[in-house]
N, C-alpha and C positions, 0 to 999 in steps of 0.2 A: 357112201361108205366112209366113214371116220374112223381113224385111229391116231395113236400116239409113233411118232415115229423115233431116230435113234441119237438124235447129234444132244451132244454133251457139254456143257454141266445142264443145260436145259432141253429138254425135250420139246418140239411142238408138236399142233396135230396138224393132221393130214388131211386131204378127201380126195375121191372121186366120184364120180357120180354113175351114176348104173340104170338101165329104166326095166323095171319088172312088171312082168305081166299080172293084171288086176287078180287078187286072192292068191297069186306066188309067193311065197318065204323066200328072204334073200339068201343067194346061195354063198358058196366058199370062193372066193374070188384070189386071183394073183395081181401081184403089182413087182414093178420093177426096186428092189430094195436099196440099189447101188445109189438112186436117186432120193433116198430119205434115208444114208445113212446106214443103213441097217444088213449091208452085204456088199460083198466086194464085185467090182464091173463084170470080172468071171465067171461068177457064179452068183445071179442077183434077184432070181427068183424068190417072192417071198408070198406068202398065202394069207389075204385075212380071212376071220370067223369070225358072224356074227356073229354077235352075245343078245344084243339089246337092240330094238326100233323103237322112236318115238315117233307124233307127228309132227311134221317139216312147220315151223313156228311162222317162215317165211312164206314157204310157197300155198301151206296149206292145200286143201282139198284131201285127197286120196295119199299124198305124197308123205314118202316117213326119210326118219337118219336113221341108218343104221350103223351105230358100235359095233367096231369089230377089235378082235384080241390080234395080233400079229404073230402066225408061227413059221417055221421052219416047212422047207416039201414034204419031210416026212411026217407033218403035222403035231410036231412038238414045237412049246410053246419058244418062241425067237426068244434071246436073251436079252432084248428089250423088254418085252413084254412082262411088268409086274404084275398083272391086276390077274395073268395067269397063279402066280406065286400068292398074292392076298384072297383070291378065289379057295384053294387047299387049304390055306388055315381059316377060313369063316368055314369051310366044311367040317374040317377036323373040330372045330369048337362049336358045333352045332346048337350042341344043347345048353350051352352057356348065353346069357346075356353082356352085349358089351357095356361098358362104364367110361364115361368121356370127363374130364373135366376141365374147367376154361379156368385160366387166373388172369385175373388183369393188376396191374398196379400202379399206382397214383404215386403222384411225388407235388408235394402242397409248395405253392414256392412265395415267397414274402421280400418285395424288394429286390427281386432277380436272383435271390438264394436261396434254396429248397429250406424250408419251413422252421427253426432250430436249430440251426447251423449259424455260428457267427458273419 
């Protein structure tokens, strides 16, 4: 189980590991939140959901990762959780196509001074 947990300005991920019975769906799992940030030692219960399994690149075989979303006990999304938040709007815009575009830009330099420049 992978997810993103909550310390600030950068996020990292997480794991645990889980072993599921052959032909199982991984289920909704808890984890302690107080320990990634994400809930106070009081109340530190936090739920992930998986979204997404792939196969384990490492261990291979049978073996998968499973992406999970991070929510709340009462299964609303934790307010870490963006990909909850960008998931509603790829729904709501369903029937559009998205449009990306890259720029890059050069700076030509001549003599250690960018190209026309005295």
């Amino acid at each position: 189980y992978i997810w993103i947990h909550g310390t600030e300005p950068e996020p990292l991920m997480r794991s645990k590991t889980r072993i599921v019975k052959d032909g199982k769906e991984p289920e909704i799992w808890g984890f302690d939140g107080s320990s990634t940030n994400q809930a106070p030692g009081s109340n530190s219960d936090c739920v992930l959901r998986p979204v997404y399994t792939v196969p384990d690149p490492i261990r291979g075989g049978d073996n998968v990762l499973v992406l999970c979303e991070v929510e709340l006990t009462d299964f609303t999304p934790h307010p870490t959780n963006t990909r909850a938040k960008a998931r509603l709007v790829a729904e709501k815009y369903a029937d559009q196509a998205p449009h990306f575009g890259i720029e890059q830009e050069y700076t030509f330099f001549q003599n250690g001074r960018p190209l026309g420049w005295p």
